[in-house]
DOBAPA-488182 format. One record per residue (C-alpha): residue number from 1; x negated, y negated, z. Coordinates in steps of 0.25 Angstrom, whole numbers. Layout:
BEGIN
PT   resi       X       Y       Z
PT    NUM       X       Y       Z
...
***
This chain:
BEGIN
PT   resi       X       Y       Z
PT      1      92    -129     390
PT      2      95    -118     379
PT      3      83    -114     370
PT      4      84    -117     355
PT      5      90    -106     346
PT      6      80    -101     337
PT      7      84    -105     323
PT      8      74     -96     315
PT      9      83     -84     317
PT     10      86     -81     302
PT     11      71     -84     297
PT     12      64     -75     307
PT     13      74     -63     304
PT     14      71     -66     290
PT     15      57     -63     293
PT     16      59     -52     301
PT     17      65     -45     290
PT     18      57     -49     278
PT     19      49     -36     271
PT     20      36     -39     273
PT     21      29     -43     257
PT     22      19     -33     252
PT     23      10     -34     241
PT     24      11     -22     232
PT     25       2     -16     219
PT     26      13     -11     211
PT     27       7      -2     200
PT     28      15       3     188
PT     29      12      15     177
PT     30       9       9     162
PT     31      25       9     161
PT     32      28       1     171
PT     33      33      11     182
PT     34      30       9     196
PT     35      20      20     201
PT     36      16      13     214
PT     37      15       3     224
PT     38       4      -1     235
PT     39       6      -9     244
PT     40      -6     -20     245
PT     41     -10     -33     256
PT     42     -10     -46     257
PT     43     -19     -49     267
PT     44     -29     -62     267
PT     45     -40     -57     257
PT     46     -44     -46     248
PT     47     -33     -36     247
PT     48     -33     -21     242
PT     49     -25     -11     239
PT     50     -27       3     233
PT     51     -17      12     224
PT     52     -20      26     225
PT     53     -16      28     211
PT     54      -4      34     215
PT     55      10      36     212
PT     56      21      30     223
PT     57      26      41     230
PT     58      39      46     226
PT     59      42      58     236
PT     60      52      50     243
PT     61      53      39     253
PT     62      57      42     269
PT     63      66      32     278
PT     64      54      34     289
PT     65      45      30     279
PT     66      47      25     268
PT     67      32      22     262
PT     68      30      35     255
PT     69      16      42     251
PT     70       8      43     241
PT     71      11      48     227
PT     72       6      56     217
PT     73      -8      50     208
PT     74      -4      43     196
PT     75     -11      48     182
PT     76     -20      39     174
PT     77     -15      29     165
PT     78     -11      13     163
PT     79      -5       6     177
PT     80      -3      -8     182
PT     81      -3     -14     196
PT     82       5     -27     200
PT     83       3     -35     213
PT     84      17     -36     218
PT     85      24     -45     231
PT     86      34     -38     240
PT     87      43     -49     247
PT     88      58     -52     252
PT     89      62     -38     245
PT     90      54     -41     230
PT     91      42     -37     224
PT     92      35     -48     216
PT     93      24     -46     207
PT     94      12     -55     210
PT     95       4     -52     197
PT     96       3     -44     183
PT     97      -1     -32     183
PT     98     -12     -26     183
PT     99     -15     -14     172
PT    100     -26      -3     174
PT    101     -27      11     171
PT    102     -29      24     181
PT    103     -38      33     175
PT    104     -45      45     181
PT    105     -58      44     185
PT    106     -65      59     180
PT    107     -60      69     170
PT    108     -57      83     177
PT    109     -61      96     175
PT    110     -49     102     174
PT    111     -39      94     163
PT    112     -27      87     171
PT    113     -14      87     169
PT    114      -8      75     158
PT    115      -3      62     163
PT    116      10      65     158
PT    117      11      79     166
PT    118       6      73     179
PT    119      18      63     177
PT    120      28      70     174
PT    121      22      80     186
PT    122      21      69     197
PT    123      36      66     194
PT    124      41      78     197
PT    125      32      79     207
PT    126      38      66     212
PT    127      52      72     211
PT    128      49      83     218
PT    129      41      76     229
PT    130      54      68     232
PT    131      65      79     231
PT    132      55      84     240
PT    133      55      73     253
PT    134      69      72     248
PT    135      75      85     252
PT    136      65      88     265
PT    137      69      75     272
PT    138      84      80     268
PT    139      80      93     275
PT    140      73      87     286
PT    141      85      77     289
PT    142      94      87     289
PT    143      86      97     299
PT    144      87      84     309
PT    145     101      82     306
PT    146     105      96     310
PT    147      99      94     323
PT    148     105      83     325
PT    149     119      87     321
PT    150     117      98     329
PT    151     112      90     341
PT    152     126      82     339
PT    153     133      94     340
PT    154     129      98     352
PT    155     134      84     357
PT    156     149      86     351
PT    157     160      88     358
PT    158     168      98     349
PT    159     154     107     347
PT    160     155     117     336
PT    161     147     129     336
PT    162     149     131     321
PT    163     144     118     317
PT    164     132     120     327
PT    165     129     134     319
PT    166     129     127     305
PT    167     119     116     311
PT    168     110     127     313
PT    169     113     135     301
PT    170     110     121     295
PT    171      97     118     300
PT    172      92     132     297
PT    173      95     130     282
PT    174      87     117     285
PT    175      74     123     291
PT    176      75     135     280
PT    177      75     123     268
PT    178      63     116     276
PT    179      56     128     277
PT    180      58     131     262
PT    181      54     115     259
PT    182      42     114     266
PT    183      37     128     272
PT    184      38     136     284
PT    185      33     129     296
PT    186      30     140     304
PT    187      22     145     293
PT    188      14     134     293
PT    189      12     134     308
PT    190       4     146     305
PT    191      -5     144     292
PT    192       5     152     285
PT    193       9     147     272
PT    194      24     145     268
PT    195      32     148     254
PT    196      30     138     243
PT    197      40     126     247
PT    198      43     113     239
PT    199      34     105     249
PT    200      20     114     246
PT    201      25     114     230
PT    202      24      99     231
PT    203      12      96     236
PT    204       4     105     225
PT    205      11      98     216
PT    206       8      83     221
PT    207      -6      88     221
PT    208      -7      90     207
PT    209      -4      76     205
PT    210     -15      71     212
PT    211     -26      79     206
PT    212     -32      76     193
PT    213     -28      89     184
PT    214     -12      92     190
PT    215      -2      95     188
PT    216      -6     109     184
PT    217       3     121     181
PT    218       3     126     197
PT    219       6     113     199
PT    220      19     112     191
PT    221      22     125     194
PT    222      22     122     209
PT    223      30     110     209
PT    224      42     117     201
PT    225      42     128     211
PT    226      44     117     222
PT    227      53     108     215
PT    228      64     122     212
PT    229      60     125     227
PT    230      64     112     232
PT    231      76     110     222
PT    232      82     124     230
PT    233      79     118     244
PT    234      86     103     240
PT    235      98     110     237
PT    236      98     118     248
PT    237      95     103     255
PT    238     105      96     249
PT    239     116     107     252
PT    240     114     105     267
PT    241     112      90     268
PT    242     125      88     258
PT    243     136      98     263
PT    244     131     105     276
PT    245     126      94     285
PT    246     137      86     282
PT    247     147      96     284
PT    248     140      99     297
PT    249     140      83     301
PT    250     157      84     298
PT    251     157      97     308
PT    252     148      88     318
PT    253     159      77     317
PT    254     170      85     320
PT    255     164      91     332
PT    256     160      76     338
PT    257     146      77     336
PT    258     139      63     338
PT    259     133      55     327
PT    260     121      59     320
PT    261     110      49     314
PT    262     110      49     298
PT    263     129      51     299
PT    264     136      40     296
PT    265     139      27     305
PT    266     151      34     314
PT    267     166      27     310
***
């Protein structure tokens, strides 16, 4: 006796793929602007969640993972918060907004820095940060790709030496724009301290938003010097992963060399 076909086929898969729903805090500036969202529980009970009166952060979001950090404090002022429903790809508001206000909790010593300067400091911050993780994980991409494209050479059957060269010529230039992004490495395997770089610049500057007086004139001074520093570097970048790895990958084509992960479906 054959068994009975299972007919519930479409419903489960339909389950198996379904986002799981969230409940979310949305809160938004007095002008209506997202500034962040928590993600909260629905568990049986009393629920709570807390904001860390923060900015979402806008450095940029990674395939590997895409949740992000934290971002930079938001100044005082007028906010709202909504209780919002994630679910079957759409986010539902549950309730009215709520309004309250951020205000800060002791005067200084030292007189801060106005709101509008720290906000028009936290975006270019925010650009920066971002131009930032952008250009590093285009470096770092591109230091594994010429090990791999040298790899593939290796395995071609019309090996040519010239193209072997320029992948170590390549990857070089690569280590030298790292070096000059993030610091020396071997200096800091021994205490000692490297250049300025963009990557040290940004995190005196992000400091200053989280401090109750920044951004002060060292501070402003130190993000300019990191964002013409990184503005040089990204071009430099941008040259290699535009025109000379993809002239490298047609002289890996000619000789044979096998695919490599990140090409294009083979014809």
């Amino acid at each position: 006796e054959e068994p009975t076909p299972f007919v519930g086929w479409e419903q489960l898969e339909q389950e198996v793929r379904q986002d799981i729903p969230g409940i979310y805090l949305t809160v938004r500036d007095k002008d209506g602007k997202v500034v962040n969202r928590v993600k909260g529980t629905n568990e049986q009970g009393f629920n709570r969640v807390n904001w860390e009166l923060d900015h979402a952060d806008k450095s940029g979001i990674m395939l590997e993972d895409s949740r992000g950090g934290s971002g930079n404090l938001v100044t005082t002022g007028e906010y709202s918060v909504s209780l919002d429903l994630y679910e079957n790809g759409s986010m539902r508001q549950l309730a009215e907004p709520e309004v309250f206000q951020v205000i800060s909790l002791a005067e200084g010593a030292l007189k801060g820095a106005s709101n509008e300067e720290i906000e028009e400091f936290r975006k270019e911050d925010e650009n920066f940060a971002q131009k930032l993780t952008a250009a590093n994980n285009v470096l770092q991409r591109n230091l594994k790709k010429v090990d791999a494209m040298r790899s593939a050479l290796e395995k071609a059957p019309n090996f040519n030496n010239e193209t072997f060269t320029a992948l170590h010529e390549a990857k070089e230039q690569l280590r030298d724009l790292d070096k000059a992004l993030n610091g020396d490495e071997v200096k800091g395997e021994v205490g000692e301290r490297s250049d300025p770089t963009p990557r040290d610049a940004g995190y005196i500057a992000s400091s200053a938003l989280n401090s109750t007086y920044g951004p002060t004139a060292n501070h402003k001074a130190a993000l300019e010097r990191a964002k013409k520093q990184l503005d040089r570097i990204s071009a430099e970048i941008k040259e290699i992963n535009q025109m000379v790895i993809p002239e490298l990958e047609k002289q890996l084509q000619s000789a044979g060399a096998p695919w490599i992960e990140g090409q294009e479906i083979p014809d």
